[in-house]
C-alpha positions in Angstrom: 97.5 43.3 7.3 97.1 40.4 9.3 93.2 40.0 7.8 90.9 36.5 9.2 88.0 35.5 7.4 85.5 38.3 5.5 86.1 41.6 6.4 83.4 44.3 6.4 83.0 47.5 6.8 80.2 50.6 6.9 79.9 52.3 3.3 81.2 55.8 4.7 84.5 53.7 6.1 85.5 53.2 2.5 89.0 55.7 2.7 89.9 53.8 6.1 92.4 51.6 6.8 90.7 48.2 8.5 92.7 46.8 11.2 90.9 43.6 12.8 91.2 43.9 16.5 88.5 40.8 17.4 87.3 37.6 14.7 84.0 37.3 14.2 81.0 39.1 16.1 80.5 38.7 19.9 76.6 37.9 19.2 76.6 36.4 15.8 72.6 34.7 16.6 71.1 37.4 13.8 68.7 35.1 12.0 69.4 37.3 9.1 73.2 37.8 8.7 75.6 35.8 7.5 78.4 38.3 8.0 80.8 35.9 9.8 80.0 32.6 9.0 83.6 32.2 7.8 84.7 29.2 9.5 87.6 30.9 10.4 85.1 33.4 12.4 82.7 31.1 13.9 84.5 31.8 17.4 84.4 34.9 18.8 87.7 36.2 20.0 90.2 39.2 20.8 92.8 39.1 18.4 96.2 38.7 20.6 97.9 41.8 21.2 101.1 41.0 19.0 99.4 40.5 15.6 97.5 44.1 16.1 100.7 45.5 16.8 102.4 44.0 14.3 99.3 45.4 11.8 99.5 49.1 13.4 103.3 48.7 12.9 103.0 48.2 9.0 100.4 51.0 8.9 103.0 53.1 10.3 105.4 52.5 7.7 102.9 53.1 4.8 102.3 56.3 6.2 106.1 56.8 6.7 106.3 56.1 3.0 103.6 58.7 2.0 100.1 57.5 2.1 97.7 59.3 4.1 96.0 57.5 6.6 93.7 59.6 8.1 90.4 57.1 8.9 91.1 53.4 10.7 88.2 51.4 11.2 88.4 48.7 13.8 86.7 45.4 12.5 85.0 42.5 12.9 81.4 43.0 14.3 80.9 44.7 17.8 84.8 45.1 17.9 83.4 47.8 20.7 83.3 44.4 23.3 87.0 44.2 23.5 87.8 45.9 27.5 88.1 49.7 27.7 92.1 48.8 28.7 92.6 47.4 25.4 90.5 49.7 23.4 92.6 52.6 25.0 96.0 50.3 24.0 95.2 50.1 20.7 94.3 54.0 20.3 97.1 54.9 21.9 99.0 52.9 19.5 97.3 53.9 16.2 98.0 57.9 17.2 101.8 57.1 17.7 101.8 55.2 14.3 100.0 57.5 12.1 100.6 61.3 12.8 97.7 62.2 10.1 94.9 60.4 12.0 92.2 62.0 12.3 89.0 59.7 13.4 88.7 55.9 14.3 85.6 54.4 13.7 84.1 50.9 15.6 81.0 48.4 15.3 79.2 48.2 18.5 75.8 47.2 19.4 73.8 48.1 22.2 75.0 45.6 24.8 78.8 46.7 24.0 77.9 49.9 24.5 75.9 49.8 27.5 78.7 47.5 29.1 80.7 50.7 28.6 80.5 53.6 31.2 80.3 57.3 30.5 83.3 57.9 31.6 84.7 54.8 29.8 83.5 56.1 26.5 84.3 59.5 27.1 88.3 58.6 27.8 87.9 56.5 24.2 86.7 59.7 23.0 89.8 61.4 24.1 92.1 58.7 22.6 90.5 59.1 19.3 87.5 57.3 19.1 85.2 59.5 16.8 82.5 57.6 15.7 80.4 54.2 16.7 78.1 52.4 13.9 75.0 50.2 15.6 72.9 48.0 13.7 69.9 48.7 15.5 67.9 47.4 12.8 64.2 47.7 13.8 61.8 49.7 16.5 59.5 47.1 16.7 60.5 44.4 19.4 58.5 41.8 18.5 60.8 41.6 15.2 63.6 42.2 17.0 62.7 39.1 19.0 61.9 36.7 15.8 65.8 37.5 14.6 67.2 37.1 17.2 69.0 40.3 17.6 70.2 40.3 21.3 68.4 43.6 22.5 65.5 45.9 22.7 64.4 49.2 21.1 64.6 50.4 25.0 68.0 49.4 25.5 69.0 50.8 21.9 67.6 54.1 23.3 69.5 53.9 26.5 72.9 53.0 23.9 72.0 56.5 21.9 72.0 58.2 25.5 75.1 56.9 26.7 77.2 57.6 23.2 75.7 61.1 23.7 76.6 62.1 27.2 80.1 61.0 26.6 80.3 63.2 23.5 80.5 60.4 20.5 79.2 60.4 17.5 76.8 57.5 16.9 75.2 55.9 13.4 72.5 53.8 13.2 71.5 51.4 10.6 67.7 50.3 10.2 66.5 47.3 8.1 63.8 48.0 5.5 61.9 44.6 5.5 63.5 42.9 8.3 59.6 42.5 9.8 58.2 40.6 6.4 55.0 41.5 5.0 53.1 40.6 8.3 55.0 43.1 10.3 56.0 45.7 7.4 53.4 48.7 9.3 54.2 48.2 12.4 58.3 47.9 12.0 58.0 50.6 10.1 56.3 53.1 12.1 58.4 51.8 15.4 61.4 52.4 13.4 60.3 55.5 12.8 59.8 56.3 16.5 62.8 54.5 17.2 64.9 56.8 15.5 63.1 60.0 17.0 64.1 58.4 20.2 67.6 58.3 19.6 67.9 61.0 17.7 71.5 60.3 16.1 73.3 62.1 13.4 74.0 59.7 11.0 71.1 57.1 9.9 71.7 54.4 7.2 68.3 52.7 5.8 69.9 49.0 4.0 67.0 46.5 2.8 66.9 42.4 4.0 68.3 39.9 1.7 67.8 36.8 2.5 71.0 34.8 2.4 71.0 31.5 1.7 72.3 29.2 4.5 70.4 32.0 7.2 68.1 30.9 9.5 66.2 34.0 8.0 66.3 32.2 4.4 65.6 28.4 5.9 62.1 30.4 7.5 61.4 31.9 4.0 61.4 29.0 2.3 60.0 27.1 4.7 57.1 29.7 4.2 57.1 31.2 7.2 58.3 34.7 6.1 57.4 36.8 3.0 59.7 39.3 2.5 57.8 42.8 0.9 58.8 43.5 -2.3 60.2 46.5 -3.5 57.2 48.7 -3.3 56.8 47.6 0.0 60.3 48.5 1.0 59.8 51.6 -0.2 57.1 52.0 1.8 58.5 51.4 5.0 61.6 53.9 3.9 58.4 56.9 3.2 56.9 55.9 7.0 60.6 56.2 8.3 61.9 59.1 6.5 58.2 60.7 7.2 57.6 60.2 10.8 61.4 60.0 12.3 61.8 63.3 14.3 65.5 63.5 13.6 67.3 67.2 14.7 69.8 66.9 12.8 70.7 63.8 11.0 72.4 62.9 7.6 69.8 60.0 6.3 71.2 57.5 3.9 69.4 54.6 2.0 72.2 54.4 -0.6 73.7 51.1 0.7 74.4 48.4 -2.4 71.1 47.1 -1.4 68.3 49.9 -1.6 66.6 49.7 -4.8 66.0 53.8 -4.7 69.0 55.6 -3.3 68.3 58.2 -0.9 70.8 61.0 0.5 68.9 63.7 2.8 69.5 66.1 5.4 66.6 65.7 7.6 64.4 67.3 8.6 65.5 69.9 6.3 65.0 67.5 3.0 61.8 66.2 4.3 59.4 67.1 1.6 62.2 66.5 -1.4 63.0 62.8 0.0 58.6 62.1 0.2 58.4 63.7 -3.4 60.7 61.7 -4.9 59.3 58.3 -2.4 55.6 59.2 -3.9 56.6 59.4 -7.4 58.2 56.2 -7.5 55.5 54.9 -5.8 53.0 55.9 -7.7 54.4 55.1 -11.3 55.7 51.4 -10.1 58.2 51.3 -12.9 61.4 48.2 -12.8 63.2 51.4 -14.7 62.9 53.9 -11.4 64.7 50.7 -9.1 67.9 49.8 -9.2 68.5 46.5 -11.4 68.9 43.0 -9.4 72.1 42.6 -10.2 73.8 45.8 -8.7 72.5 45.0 -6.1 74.1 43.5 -2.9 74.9 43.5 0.1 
């Protein structure tokens, strides 16, 4: 595989094959993230059609040779930007290479999606696009402004809509923290309603880190942002996973970050996820958190 740069990929994409369609992230302004500061990323682009197809062509032959590939996941960040055209190109391609496929997962944020139509996302539906991951990261859009994220709780909303009525499945990943101690109530509770909003079936809960060489770090240190520790963290996960009106939704805070991993069916595991969020809380013990160094991002 033709790989440029760091490669990342959602927790739940950990059996799929990564094929890099685009370098880098078509934003990449996150005050927070330093996902794709690779040098060799630091320009946004498509990759050019040959070396994909060269990369789906050597997929093909490991399947030929026996291994299962049943899961590709379409990297870098907000690969979902790339035209509908060659979306549908490189679908078509992975189903004729790999006869066992079964779901193709993307990044996409909330302007790639919304640049989409329904019908758009519907036909990359029927070509095999199963599910899209969006870092949503916060309901509150006054934090969403101070990072720098790009969009609006609104227009994450109007995303979750649009995924729906073409018939995709849609997870969203929320920040514990990402407000600092000043905003730590209110991101909470907007995330909250956020995620009633949207209603998706798939939610993952990571916590900030800040990363040195961040704009998010350089702020820290400067002073101007105090992240919550982990009690606080955990706090904001009991407001979200106690006041998100989710139908149906696997919730997960069980990233390499989270200090108290989480794996619910809400809202049917309400009252066992608060249980064990209040016990925790109320004993403040290092031994209930996960140690420093396991965790990561």
């Amino acid at each position: 595989m033709d790989h440029i740069g760091r490669i990342f990929r959602p927790p739940s994409e950990a059996q799929s094959l990564l094929l890099q369609v685009t370098v880098g992230c078509s934003h990449n302004r996150c005050t927070y993230c330093a996902m794709y500061d690779d040098p060799a990323q630091s320009r946004f682009r498509a990759k050019p059609w040959p070396a994909v197809a060269a990369d789906i062509a050597e997929a093909g032959r490991l399947a030929a040779g026996g291994l299962p590939i049943r899961r590709v996941f379409l990297t870098d960040g907000d690969a979902l930007i790339l035209p509908t055209a060659q979306l549908e190109r490189i679908l078509a391609a992975l189903h004729e290479a790999l006869p066992q496929l079964r779901r193709v997962g993307i990044y996409g944020d909330a302007r790639s999606i919304l640049r989409k139509s329904p019908a758009d996302l519907a036909r990359l539906r029927d070509l095999g696009l199963g599910i899209v991951y969006h870092g949503a990261e916060s309901g509150d859009d006054e934090v969403l402004r101070r990072v720098n994220k790009g969009s609006t709780a609104a227009e994450a909303v109007a995303a979750a809509g649009r995924l729906r009525e073409a018939g995709l499945r849609h997870s969203v990943m929320v920040m514990l923290g990402l407000g600092g101690t000043e905003r730590s109530a209110a991101h909470a509770a907007a995330t909250a309603e956020l995620l009633t909003a949207m209603d998706p079936p798939f939610v993952g809960a990571l916590t900030t880190t800040l990363v040195p060489g961040t704009p998010l770090h350089a702020t820290a240190a400067a002073g101007g942002f105090d992240l919550p520790d982990p009690w606080g963290m955990l706090a904001e996960l009991r407001t979200i996973v106690a006041g998100a009106g989710l139908t149906r939704c696997r919730f997960h805070s069980n990233h390499a970050s989270n200090y108290v991993p989480l794996s619910l069916n809400l809202p049917a595991d309400r009252e066992r996820g608060l249980a064990l969020l209040d016990a925790v809380l109320a004993r403040r013990r290092q031994d209930d958190l996960k140690p420093e160094f396991l965790r990561g991002l």
